[in-house]
N, C-alpha and C positions, 0 to 999 in steps of 0.2 A: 396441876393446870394453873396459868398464868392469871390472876383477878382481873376483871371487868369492870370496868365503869361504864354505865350508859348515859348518853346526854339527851336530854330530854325536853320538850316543851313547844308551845305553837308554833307558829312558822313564824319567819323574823325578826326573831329576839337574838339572835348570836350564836346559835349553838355551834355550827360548821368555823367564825372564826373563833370563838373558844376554841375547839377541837384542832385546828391548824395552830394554835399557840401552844399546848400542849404534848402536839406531838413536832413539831417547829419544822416542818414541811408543809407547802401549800397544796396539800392535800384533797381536800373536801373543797368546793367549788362555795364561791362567797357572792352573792349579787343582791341587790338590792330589793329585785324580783322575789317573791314569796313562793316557797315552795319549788326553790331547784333543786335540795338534797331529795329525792326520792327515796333510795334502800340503805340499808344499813350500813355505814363504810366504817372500817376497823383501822385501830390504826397503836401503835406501841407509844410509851413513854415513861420516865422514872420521873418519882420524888426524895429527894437525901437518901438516895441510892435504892431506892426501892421502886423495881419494874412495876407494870400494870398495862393491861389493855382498854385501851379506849374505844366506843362504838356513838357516833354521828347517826342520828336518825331523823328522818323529815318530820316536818312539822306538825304536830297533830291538831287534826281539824273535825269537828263534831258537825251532826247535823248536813253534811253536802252529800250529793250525790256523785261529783266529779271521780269517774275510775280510778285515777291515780290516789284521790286522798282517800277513797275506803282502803285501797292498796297500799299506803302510808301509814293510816292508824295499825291494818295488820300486822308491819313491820317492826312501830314501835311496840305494840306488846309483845313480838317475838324476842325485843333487843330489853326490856325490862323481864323477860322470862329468862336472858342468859347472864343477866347482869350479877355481880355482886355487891355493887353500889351504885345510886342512883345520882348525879346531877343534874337537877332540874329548873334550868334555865329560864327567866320570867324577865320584863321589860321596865325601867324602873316610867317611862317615859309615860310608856300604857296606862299603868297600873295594874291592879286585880281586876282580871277580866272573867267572863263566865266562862270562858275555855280554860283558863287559869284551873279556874276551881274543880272543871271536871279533870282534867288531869291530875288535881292535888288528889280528888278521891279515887281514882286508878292507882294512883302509888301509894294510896296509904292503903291499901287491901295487898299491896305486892308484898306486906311482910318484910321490902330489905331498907337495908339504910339508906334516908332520902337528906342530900344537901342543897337547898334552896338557893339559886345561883344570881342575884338583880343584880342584873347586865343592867351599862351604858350609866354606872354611877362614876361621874369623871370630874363632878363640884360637889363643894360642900349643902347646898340646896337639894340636890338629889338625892345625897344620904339621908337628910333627915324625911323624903319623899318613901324613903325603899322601908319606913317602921312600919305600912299598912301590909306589908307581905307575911304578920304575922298572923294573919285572917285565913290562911290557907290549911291554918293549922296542923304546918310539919314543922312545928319549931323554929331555931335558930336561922337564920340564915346570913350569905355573906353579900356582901357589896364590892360587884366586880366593873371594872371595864376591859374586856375581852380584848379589845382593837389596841390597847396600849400596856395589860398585864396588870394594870394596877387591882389588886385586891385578890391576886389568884393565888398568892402563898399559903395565907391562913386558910382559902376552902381547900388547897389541897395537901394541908395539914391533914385537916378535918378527915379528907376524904380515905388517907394512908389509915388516919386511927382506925376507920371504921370498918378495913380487909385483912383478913388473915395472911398473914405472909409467913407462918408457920411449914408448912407444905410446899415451898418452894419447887418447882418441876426443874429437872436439871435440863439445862437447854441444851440441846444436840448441836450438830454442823448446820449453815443456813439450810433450809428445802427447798427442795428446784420450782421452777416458778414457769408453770403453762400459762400462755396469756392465750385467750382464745380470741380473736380477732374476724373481724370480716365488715361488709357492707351492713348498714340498716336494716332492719329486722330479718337477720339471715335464720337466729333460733337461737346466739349467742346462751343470752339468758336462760331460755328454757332446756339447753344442753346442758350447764349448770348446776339447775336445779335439781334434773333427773339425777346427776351423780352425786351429787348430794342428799337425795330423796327427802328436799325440802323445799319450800319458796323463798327459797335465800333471796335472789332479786326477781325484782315487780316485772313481769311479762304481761304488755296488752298488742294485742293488734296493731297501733302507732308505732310506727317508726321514731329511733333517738329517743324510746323509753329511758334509758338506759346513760346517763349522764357522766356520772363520774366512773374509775375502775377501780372495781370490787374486787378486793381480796377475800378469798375464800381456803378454807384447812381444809382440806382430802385427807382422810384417814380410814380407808377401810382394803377388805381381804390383803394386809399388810402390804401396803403399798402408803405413801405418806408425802405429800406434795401442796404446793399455794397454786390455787386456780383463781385465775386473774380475768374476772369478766370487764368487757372493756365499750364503749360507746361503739355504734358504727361509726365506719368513717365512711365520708364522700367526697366528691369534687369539692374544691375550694369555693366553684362556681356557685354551687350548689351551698353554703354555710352561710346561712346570713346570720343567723343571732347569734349575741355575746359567747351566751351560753355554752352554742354547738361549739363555735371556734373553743371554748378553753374545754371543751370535751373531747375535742377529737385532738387537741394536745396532750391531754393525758392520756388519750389511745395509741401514740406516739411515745410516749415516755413509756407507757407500759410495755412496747413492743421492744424498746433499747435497754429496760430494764429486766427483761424476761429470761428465760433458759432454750426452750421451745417456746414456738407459735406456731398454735391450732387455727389455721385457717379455713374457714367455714364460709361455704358457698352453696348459695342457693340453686338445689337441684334445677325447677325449672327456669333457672334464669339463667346457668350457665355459667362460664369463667368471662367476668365483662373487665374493661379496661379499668376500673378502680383496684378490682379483687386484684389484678398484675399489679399496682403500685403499691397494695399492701405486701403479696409476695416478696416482689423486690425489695423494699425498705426491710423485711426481716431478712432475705439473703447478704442484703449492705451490711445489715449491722452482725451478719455472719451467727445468726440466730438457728437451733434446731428450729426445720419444718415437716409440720404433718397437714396434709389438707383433707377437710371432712367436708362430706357433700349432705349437706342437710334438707329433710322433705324429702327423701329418697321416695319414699311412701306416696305420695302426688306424683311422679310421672308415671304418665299413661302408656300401656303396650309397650309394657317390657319386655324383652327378652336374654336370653344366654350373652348375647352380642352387646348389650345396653352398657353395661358399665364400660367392656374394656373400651368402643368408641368412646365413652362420655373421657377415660381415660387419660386415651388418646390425644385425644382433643385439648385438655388441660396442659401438658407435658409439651405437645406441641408449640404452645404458646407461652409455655413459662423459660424454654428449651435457649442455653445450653445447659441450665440448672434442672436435671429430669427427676434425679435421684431422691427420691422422696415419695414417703406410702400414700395411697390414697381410701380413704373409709370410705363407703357410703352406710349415711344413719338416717334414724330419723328422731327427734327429739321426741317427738310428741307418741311414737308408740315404742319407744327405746329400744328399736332395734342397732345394734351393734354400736351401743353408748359406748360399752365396757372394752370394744374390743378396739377404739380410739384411741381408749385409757395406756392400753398393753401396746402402742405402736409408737404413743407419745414418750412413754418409760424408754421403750426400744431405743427411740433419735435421740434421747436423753445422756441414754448410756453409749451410743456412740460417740454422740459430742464430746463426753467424758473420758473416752478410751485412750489409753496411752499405748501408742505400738513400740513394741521393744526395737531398739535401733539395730540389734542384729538379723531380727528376723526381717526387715524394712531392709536392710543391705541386702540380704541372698536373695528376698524376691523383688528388688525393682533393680538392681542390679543387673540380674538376667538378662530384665525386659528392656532395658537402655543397652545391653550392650548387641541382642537381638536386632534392636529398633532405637539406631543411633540418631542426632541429631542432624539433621541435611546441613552436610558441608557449606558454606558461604564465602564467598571469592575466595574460594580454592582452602580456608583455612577447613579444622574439623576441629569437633569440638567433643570434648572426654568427659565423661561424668563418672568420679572415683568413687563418691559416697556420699551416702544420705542419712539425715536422721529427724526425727517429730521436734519440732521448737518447744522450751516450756513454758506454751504461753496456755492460755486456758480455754481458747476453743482451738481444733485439730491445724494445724498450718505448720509445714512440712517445707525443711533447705536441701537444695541440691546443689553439690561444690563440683563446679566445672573446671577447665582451664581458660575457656573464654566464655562464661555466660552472658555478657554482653549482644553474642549472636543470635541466643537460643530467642524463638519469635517464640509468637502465642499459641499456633498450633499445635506446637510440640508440646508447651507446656501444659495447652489441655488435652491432648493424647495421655500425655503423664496421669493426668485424673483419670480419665477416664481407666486407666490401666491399674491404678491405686483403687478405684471403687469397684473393678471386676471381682479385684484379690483380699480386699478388706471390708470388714462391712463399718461403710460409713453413709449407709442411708439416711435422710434428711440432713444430713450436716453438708452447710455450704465448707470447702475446705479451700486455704490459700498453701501455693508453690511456688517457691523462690529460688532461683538459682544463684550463687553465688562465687566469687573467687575460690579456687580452692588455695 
């Protein structure tokens, strides 16, 4: 398994832009505000060739009652229990503060290597400021400025000496990447957690708990996958703070960088006009979709009938895109978590699926010469062959003599005649007719 480093320390001292210099993606959300990293965010990066994972955790704060920072301090001892080395990041501007100190005695009981990190040393006066951090008593420490890099070589020196790269894990092909997406407190997070069977990310009642997108490892009943929990999104109308805007950007980026997208909708609230522009924006970027109906378990006076209306209803309005499973779950008493899990692999592996061009010739072959193209002033139009492009989601040429004529109903006839006889459920798929 790949080594850990965890970053660590109050709120507002640097750790999120340290962690974006590190792994040199603007990753982890940076504001001047205290306390916008909420859960743990993961993220890769190498030193003179030597990989590592990195893990961003919110700020730890002693003494509040505020939900989210008991929910914070949880997180950080989760991410200094998976760590194998600690950075622990402190303010040279501050100084040693009494939260400082409780944090020093929480890592010196964690038993692992701890590197004292004083941020915002950027003159010579500050360096000589940052010799009271030896009061914490973890030792050595380094004099960095995050925002410019200066002083991050020698801690991550330091940081290489102190993990074993012995045990190197041979890294396989990338893993496919479910983003689970939807409106504001749909259950995102807590659909997560259950597949995880852990409080990976913070879940309260508030809407936009949920900030930045969380990459998460799936590994279990051999099955091996990145579950990408992602902020809600809403109207534009609706985003007033900094914040929300560069979170529902990265719930966007997550959605164009994904494989599948689990979109997740609230049982009693239906399929509303937001949940359509997320659908659509993953149809555009030609993404597998599975849509999970979350809170199953809350609506009232169901019957045999319930779902396939509630079905219905969905397909109708997502419609001429129909082609695509529908779960109903519910997070909170896991019913049919696992069997999401087995529909998302499924759209996966269609996405994935390569149809051999011979067998794509004798069966749409048939079907085109059965169900030719409607004549157009007076010409007709021939389609001799076909075959799957090698591009890397499913989109399919067809060589006419005049493609030029063939319209669009035909050529969604075509799909639709290709997903009777193939199975390419949730995969949006493009057809192109071409010169022969």
């Amino acid at each position: 398994m790949r080594n850990i480093v965890a970053i660590v320390g109050r709120p507002n001292v640097g750790k999120s832009t340290f962690f974006n210099r590190l792994t040199q993606r603007r990753q982890a959300i940076v504001d001047s505000v205290s306390g916008v990293t909420r859960d743990r965010h993961y993220g890769h990066t190498d030193w003179n060739g030597h990989e590592f994972s990195v893990i961003d955790t919110g700020g730890y704060i002693v003494g509040s009652d505020d939900i989210f920072e008991g929910e914070i301090r949880k997180q950080v001892y989760l991410a200094i229990e998976e760590a194998n080395a600690i950075v622990f990041v402190v303010d040279v501007e501050s100084g040693v503060t009494s939260m400082d100190m409780e944090v020093a005695q929480i890592l010196r009981k964690s038993k692992k290597p701890v590197h004292v990190m004083v941020n915002k040393v950027d003159n010579s006066m500050r360096y000589a400021d940052a010799v009271e951090f030896y009061s914490l008593g973890l030792g050595e420490y380094f004099t960095v400025a995050a925002i410019s890099g200066s002083g991050t070589g020698e801690l991550l020196d330091a940081v290489v000496e102190s993990l074993d790269f012995s045990v190197d894990e041979e890294e396989g092909g990338e893993l496919p990447r479910f983003a689970v997406v939807g409106r504001p407190n749909a259950g995102k997070s807590s659909f997560i957690n259950v597949l995880l069977g852990e409080e990976r990310n913070i879940v309260t009642d508030i809407a936009g708990t949920t900030r930045d997108s969380i990459d998460s490892h799936y590994n279990r009943y051999g099955n091996e996958f990145t579950l990408v929990d992602t902020a809600g999104l809403r109207k534009k109308t609706k985003v007033s703070e900094d914040l929300e805007f560069y979170s529902v950007m990265r719930s966007i980026r997550a959605i164009e960088n994904c494989d599948v997208c689990m979109i997740m909708l609230d049982a009693k609230r239906g399929i509303e006009q937001q949940d359509l522009n997320i659908f659509h924006l993953a149809e555009k970027n030609r993404k597998g979709i599975i849509v999970l109906v979350n809170k199953w378990d809350l609506v009232e006076g169901k019957d045999s009938n319930t779902p396939k209306n509630f079905e219905a209803m969905v397909r109708s309005k997502t419609a001429p895109f129909t082609d695509f499973p529908i779960v109903f779950i519910s997070a909170l008493t896991k019913q049919r978590v696992f069997k999401a899990v087995e529909e998302a692999l499924e759209v996966y592996k269609n996405r994935t699926a390569k149809i051999p061009t011979s067998k794509l010739n004798e069966i749409m072959l048939e079907v085109v010469q059965n169900s030719p193209p409607p004549a157009l002033k007076g010409k007709f139009m021939k389609i001799k062959y076909c075959m799957q492009l090698p591009t890397y989601t499913p989109q399919f040429a067809f060589f006419a003599n005049l493609p030029q004529y063939i319209k669009e109903p035909y050529r969604r006839f075509i799909e639709n005649q290709m997903r009777e006889r193939f199975d390419l459920s949730g995969v949006p798929i493009s057809i192109y007719f071409r010169k022969k």
